[in-house]
C-alpha positions in Angstrom: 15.5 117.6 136.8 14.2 118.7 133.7 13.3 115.8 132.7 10.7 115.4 135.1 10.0 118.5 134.9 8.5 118.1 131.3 6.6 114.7 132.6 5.0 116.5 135.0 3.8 119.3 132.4 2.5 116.2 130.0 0.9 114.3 132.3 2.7 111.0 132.7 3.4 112.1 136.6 0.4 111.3 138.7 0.3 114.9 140.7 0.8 113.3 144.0 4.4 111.9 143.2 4.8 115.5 141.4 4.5 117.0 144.7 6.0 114.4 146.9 8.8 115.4 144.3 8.5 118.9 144.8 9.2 118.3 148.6 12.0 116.2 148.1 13.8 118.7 146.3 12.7 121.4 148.8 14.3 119.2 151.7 17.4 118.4 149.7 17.6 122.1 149.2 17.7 122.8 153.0 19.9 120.2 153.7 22.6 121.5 151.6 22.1 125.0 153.2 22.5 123.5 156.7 25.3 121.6 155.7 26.9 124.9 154.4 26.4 127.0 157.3 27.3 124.0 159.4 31.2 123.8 157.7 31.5 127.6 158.1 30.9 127.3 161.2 33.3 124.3 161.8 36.1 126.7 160.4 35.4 129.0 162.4 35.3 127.3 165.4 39.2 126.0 164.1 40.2 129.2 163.2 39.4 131.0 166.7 40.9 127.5 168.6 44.3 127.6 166.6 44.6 131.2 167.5 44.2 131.1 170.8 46.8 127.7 170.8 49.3 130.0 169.2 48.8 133.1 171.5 49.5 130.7 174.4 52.2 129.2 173.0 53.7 132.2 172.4 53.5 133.7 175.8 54.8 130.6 176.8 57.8 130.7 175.1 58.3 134.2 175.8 58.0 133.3 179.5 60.6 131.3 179.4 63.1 133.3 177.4 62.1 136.9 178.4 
């Protein structure tokens, strides 16, 4: 990135591309946020399902042995 970062600075990056840059990065940006908050809530969503599997399976087996 800093390489275009200096050809925008000199001049050799016509501003339009500069800025169609600019919003590229922006959107990459978000995306990788989203992604983030996406996985945590994956794990989360895991985390709460495999505790409730193991609740039930535990009051099943004591159910059966109690």
């Amino acid at each position: 990135m800093k390489s275009c970062n200096i050809c925008i600075v000199s001049g050799c990056m016509p501003q339009a591309m500069a800025s169609e840059l600019n919003m590229y990065e922006s959107q990459v940006a978000e995306y990788k946020y989203e992604i983030e908050r996406l996985s945590r809530d994956l794990q989360d969503a895991k985390k709460k399902y495999f505790t409730q599997r193991k609740k039930e399976q535990r009051a099943k087996y004591e159910s059966h042995f109690l």
